[in-house]
N, C-alpha and C positions, 0 to 999 in steps of 0.2 A: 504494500500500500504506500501511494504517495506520502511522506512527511516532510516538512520543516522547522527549521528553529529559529526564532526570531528572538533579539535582543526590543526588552521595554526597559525604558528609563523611568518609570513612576508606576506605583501600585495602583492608582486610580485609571490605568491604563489595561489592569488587566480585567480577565472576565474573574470577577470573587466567588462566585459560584461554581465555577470550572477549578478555580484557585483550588477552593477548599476542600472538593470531593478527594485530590491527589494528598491533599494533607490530612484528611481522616482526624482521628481524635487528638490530636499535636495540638495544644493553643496558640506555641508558640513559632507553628508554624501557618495557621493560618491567615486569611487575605487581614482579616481585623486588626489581627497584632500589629503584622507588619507597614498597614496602612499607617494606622495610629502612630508608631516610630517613624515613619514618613514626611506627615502631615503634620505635627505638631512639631518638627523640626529638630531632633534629635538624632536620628536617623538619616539623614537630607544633605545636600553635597555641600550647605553650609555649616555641618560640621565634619564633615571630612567624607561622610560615607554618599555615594553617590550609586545609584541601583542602576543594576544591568543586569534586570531580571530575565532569565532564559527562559523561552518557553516553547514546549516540544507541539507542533501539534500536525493528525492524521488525520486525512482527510475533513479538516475544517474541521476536527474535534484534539481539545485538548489533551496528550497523551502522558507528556511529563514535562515540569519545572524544576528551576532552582534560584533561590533567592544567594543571588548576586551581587556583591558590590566593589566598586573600584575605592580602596582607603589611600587617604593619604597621612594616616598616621597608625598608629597599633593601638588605642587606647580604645578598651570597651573590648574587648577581644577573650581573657582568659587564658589563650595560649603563645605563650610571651616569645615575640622574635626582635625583640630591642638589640641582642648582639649580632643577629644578622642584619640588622637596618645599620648599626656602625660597623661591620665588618664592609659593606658593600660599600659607604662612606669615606672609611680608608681607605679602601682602594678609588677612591674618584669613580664609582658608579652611583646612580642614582639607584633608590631600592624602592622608594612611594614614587606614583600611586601603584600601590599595588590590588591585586585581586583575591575577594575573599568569598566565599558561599558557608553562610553561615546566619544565626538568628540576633542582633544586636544587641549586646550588651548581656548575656544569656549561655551561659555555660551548663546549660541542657543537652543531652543529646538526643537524638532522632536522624530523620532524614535528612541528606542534601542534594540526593539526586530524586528527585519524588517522580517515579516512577514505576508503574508494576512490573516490568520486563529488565530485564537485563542488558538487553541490547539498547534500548530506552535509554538506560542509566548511562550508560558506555557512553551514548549518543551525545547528552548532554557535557557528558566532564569533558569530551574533545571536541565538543565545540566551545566549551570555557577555554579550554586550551588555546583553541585558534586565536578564541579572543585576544587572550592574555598576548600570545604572539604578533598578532597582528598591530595591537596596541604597543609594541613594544614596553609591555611593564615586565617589570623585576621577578615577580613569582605570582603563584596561586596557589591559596591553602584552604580545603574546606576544614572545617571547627568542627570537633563534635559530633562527627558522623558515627551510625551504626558500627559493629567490627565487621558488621557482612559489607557492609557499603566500603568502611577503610580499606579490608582486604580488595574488592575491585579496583580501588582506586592504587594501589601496590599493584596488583598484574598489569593495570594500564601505564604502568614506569614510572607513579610518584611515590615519595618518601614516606613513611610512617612515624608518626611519633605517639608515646605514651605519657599518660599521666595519670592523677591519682585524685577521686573524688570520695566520697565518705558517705553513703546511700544506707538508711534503714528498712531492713522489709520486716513485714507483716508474718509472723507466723502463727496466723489463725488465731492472736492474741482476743480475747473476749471485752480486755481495758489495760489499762495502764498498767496496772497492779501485778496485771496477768502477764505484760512483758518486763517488769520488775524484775517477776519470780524467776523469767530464767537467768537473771544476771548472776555473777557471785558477787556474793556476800558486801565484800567491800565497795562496789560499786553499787550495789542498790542501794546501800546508808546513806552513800554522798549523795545519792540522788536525791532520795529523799531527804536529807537537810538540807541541799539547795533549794529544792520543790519548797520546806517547810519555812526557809529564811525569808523568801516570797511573799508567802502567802501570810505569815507574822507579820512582814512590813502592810497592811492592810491591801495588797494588790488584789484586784480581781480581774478579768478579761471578756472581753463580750468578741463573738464574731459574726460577722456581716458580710452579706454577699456584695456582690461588687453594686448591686441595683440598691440593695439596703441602707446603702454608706451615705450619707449625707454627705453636700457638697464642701461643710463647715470641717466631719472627718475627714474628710480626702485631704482640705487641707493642712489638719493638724499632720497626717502620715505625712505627705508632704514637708513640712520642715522638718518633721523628725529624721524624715532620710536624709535632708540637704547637711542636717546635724552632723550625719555619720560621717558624709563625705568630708566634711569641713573638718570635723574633727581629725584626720587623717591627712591632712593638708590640701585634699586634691577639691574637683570643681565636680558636682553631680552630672550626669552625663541626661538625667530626664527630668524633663521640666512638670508642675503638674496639670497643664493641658494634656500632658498624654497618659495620667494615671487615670484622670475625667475622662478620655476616650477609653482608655482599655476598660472600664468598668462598664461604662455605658454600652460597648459594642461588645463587651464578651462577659457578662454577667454571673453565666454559668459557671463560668470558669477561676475567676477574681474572687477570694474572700481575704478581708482587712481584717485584723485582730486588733483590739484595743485594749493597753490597761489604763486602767485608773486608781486613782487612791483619791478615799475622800469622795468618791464622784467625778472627781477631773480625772482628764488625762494626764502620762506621765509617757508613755510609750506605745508602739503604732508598728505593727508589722504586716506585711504584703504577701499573700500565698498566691500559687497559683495551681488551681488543679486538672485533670481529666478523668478518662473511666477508671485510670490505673496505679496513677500516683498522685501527690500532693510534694508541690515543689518549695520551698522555702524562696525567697526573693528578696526585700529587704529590708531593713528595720531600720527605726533609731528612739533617743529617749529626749527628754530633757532634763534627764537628771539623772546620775547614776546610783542606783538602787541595787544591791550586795544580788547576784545571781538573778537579775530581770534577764539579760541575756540568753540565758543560756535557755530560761523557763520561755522566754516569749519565741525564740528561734528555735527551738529545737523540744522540746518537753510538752509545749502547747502544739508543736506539730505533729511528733508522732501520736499523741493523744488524739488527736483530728482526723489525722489518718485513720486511728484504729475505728474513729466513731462511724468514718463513712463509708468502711470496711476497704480503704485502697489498700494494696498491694504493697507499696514502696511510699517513702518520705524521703525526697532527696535535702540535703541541706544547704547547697550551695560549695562554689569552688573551694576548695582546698580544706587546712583547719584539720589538724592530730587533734583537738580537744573533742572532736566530737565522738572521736574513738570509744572515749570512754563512757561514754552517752547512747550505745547502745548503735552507732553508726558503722559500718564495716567498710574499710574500703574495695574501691571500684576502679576497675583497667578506664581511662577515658583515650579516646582515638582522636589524632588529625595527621590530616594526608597534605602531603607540600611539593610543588613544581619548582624549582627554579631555573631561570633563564641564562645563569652564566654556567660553562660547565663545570669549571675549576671550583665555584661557589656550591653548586651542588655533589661536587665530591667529598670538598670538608665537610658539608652540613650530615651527607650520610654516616661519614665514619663517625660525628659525633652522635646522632641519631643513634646509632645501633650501641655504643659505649652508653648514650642514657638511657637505654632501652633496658641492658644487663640490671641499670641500678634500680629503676621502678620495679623491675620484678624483684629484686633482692628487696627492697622497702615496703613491697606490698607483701612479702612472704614474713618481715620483720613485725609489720604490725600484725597480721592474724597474729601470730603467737602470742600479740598482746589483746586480743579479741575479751571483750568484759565478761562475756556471756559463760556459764557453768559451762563444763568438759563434759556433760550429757546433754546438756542445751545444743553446745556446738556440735 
């Protein structure tokens, strides 16, 4: 059957309904998310990230995409190439703009070749390829791809890299109590005297779907996140025009947490779900309160989880602490082209050198796994 692939520079350009069938239950792959990052200017080529959305399509029907972008810097990404941007520097190459397929600011994985076929999938990453070539940029990396999706993108002659996220699952837990009881001993206590330091400080929590949340909480979440960033020196990458959008367009999907003390707010955290997990996103306080952290990101999540019986609670990039919190880590995937050759021979040798040490570090922490020795 006839197909083509066409490059679109704007989400409002594609069909959202076509979009979304190929994204299936992803929120963070669908036309809503990604418009929203778009259209309220986060996402948008004046901040660096500019779409060059792929889109596969047979005979006048939609068959596969990929959410495409040309960066011209690394930030909002997760999977860190700062020493490849100054290595290429040194040498007097230019390394931005480069090309990335991937979900902004969102160190989730899923798809990034959305496609049901194979040849489909094929189809798409070398026509990104051409792109990247014909544009003359530096490299292309997809983020966060499947390991079945990474592995194709390995037999089609890109790189591989690993790394390391910290995922809780569900094991048919009944409540909290019930995923306690598999922990050992010393870590269920801390748990609970952090759960208990909380909940003595008069905290309580209310959660809201994303349609529930008044526009006054949206914007208390709002500075609490701006909080976070600030506090960390750096500059928020979402404004909250687009927390107003994602809530409003994906309802189902958004639930805010709130604590309070007193009845006021003190802190404000972001989830994000589908049929299968509950993603953690992001948070911040306005005051620091002895184990709010840990209770509002992570203890209030898997409790959520277990209430709406999903599967898995991811907690976001990186972070040993949550090891102990009942969180196990997880292999994460990205696949990398680069255009110079000599550039792409060092980056393999080193690829495969930090490939040996995540699996040595991910064999290092099971043995520090919290869970009983009949649990695990």
């Amino acid at each position: 059957m006839p197909s083509e692939i066409l490059v679109t520079e704007s989400a409002a350009a594609l069909d959202a309904r076509a979009w979304n069938r190929l994204a299936g239950d992803d929120p963070f792959l669908r036309h809503e998310f990604l418009a929203a990052m778009e259209e309220t200017g986060c996402a948008a080529p004046q901040s660096g990230w500019t779409p060059r959305f792929l889109t596969l399509r047979r005979d006048g029907v939609l068959a596969g995409a990929m959410p495409l972008y040309l960066k011209t810097h690394s930030r909002g990404e997760f999977v860190f190439d700062w020493a490849w941007a100054e290595a290429h520097e040194r040498a007097g190459l230019r390394y931005y703009p480069k090309a990335i397929a991937a979900v902004p600011f969102t160190p989730v994985a899923g798809s990034r070749l959305l496609a049901e076929g194979a040849e489909d999938r094929i189809a798409l990453l070398q026509s990104a390829l051409a792109l990247a070539r014909e544009s003359a940029l530096s490299s292309l990396h997809l983020l966060f791809p499947t390991e079945a999706q990474a592995r194709e993108c390995e037999a089609a002659g890109l790189l591989l890299r690993t790394g390391v996220q910290f995922h809780w699952s569900n094991d048919g837990y009944g409540d909290f109590e019930d995923f306690l009881a598999a922990l050992a001993s010393a870590k269920r206590k801390k748990i609970r005297q952090e759960r208990r330091r909380v909940a003595d400080a008069g905290i309580r929590f209310r959660w809201l779907g994303g349609a529930e949340a008044s526009a006054e909480e949206w914007r208390f979440f709002h500075a609490c996140y701006t909080n976070t960033y600030r506090a960390r020196g750096m500059r928020p990458y979402l404004n909250l025009n687009c927390f107003l959008r994602l809530a409003a367009s994906l309802p189902d999907n958004i639930l805010l947490l709130v604590a309070e003390a007193a009845g006021e707010p003190v802190a404000s955290a972001l989830f994000v779900r589908n049929r299968e997990a509950l993603f953690g996103r992001y948070w911040g306080a306005t005051r620091f309160i002895p184990g709010l952290h840990f209770e509002a990101c992570y203890y209030q999540g898997i409790e959520q989880a277990i209430r709406l019986g999903l599967g898995r609670f991811e907690g976001g990039a990186q972070g040993e602490h949550k090891l102990a919190r009942g969180l196990l880590p997880v292999r994460t995937w990205s696949a990398h082209w680069l255009a110079h050759p000599q550039f792409s021979r060092a980056v393999a040798d080193h690829l495969r050198r930090e490939a040996r040490g995540v699996g040595e570090y991910i064999d290092e922490l099971n043995e520090s796994a919290p869970f009983r020795r009949e649990s695990a």
